[in-house]
C-alpha positions as CSV (number, residue, x, y, z in Angstrom):
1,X,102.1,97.3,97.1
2,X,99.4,94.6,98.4
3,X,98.0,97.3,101.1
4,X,97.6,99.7,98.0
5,X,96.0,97.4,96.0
6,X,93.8,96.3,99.2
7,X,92.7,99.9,99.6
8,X,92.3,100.5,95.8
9,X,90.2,97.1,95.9
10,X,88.1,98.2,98.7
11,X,87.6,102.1,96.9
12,X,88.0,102.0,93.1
13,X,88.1,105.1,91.6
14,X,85.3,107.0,89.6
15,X,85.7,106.6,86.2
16,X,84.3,110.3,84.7
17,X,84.0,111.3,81.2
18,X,87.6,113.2,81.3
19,X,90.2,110.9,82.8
20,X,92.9,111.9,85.1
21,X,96.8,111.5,85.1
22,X,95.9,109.2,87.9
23,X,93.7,107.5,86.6
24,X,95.9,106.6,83.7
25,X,98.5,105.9,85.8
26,X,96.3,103.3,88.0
27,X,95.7,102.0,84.9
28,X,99.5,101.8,83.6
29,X,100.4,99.9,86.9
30,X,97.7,97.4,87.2
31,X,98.6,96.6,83.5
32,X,103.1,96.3,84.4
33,X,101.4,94.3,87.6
34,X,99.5,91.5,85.4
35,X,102.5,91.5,82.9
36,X,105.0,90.4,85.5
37,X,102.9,89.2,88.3
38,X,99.8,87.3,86.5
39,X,97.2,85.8,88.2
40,X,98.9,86.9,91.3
41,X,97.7,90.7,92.0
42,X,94.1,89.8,91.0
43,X,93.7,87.2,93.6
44,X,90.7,88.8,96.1
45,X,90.9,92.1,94.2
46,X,87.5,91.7,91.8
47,X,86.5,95.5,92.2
48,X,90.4,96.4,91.1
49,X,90.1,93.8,88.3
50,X,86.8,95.0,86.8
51,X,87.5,98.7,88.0
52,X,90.5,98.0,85.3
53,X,88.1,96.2,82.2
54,X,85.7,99.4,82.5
55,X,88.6,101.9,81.7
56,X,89.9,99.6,79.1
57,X,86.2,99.6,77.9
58,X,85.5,103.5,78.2
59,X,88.8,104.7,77.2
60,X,89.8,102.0,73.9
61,X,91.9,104.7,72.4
62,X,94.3,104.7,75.6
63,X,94.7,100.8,75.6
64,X,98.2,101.0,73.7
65,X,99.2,103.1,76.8
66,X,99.0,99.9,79.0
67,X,101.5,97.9,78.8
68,X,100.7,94.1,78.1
């Protein structure tokens, strides 16, 4: 899981007007990651974190879809 996160980190995805299923899905785990892991995941990973506030930003309506 840390050497996907790394690589996320290092290569955030786009975030385009129409969102993908992976995209939500990114989205979904970095959410179940800072519910059981928090603090942890983020540490080193800014691009992942902020890649993470900008969906939660452009896409509000999907924000009961992550878990918290």
């Amino acid at each position: 899981i840390t050497s996907a996160l790394d690589l996320l980190n290092a290569n955030p995805p786009k975030l385009p007007k129409k969102i993908t299923a992976g995209q939500l899905a990114l989205r979904a785990c970095l959410g179940y990651l800072s519910l059981r892991f928090a603090g942890k995941w983020e540490k080193g990973r800014s691009r992942l974190v902020r890649w993470a506030a900008r969906f939660d930003e452009k896409f509000p309506d999907l924000k009961p879809c992550v878990p918290a």
